[in-house]
DODO-601022 format. One record per residue (C-alpha): residue number from 1; residue in three letters; chain; x, y, z. Coordinates in pm, whole numbers. Each point is the difference from the previous one (the first is absolute). Layout:
N
NODE|NUM|Ala|A|X|Y|Z
...
END
This chain:
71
NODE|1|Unk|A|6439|13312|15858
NODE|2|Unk|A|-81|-404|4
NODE|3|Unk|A|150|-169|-280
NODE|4|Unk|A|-11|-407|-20
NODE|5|Unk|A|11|-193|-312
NODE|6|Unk|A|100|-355|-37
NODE|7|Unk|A|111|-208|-331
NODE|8|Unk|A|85|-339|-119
NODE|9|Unk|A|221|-138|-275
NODE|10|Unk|A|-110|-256|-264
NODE|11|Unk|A|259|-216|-146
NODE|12|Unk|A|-61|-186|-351
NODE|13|Unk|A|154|-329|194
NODE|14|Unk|A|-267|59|298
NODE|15|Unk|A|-342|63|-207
NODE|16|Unk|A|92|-208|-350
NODE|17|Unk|A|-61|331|-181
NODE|18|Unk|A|158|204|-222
NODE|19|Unk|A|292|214|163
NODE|20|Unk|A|-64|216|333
NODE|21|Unk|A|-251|215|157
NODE|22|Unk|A|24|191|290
NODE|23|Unk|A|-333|135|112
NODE|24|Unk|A|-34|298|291
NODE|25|Unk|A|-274|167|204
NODE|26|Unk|A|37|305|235
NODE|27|Unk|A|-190|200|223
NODE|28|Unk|A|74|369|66
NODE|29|Unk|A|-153|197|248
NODE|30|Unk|A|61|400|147
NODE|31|Unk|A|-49|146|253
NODE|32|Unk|A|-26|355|-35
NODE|33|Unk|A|-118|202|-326
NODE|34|Unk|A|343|221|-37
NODE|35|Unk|A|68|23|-392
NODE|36|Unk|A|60|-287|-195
NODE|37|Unk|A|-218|-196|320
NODE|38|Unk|A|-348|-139|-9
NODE|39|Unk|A|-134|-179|317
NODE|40|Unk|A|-180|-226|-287
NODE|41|Unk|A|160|-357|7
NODE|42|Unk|A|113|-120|-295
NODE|43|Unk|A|26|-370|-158
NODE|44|Unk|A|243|-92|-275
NODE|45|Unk|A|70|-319|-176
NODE|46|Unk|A|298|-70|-194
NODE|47|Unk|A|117|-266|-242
NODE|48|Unk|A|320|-91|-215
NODE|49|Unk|A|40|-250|-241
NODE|50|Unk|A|323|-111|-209
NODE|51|Unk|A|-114|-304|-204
NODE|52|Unk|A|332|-85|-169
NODE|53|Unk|A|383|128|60
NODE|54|Unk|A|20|225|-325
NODE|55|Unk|A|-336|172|43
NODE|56|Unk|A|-58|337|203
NODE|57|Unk|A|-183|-24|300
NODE|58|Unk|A|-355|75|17
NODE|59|Unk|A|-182|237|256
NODE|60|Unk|A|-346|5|156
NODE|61|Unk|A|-146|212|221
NODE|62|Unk|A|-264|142|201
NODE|63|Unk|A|-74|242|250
NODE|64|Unk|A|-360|111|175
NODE|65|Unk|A|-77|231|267
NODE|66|Unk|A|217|289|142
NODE|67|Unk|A|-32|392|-148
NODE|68|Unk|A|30|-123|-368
NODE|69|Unk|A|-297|-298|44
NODE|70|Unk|A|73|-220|-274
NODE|71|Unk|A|325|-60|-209
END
């Protein structure tokens, strides 16, 4: 199994937006097709946003390629 994925943090002092935002991508990849395995690489890109201190955080994402295709 190959599993790399890299992210970077947003602060609200750095960009002159709104609260913070953390945005992710990953790459998965198997090697073998055991259960649960697909030797179909998948992509996935992730985001989180929390615009202010007293609101809940709010969660992105998407995923393409691998046994399920696209979610």
């Amino acid at each position: 199994m190959l599993r790399i994925g890299i992210s970077h943090y947003f602060l609200s002092e750095e960009t002159n937006n709104v609260g913070s935002l953390l945005l992710a991508v990953d790459f998965y990849q198997d090697f073998n097709d055991m259960p649960g395995n697909s030797k179909k690489p998948r992509f996935s890109l992730g985001m989180e946003w929390k615009p202010m201190e007293w609101v809940p955080y709010l969660r992105l994402g998407i995923s393409v390629g691998g046994e399920s295709g696209f979610s």
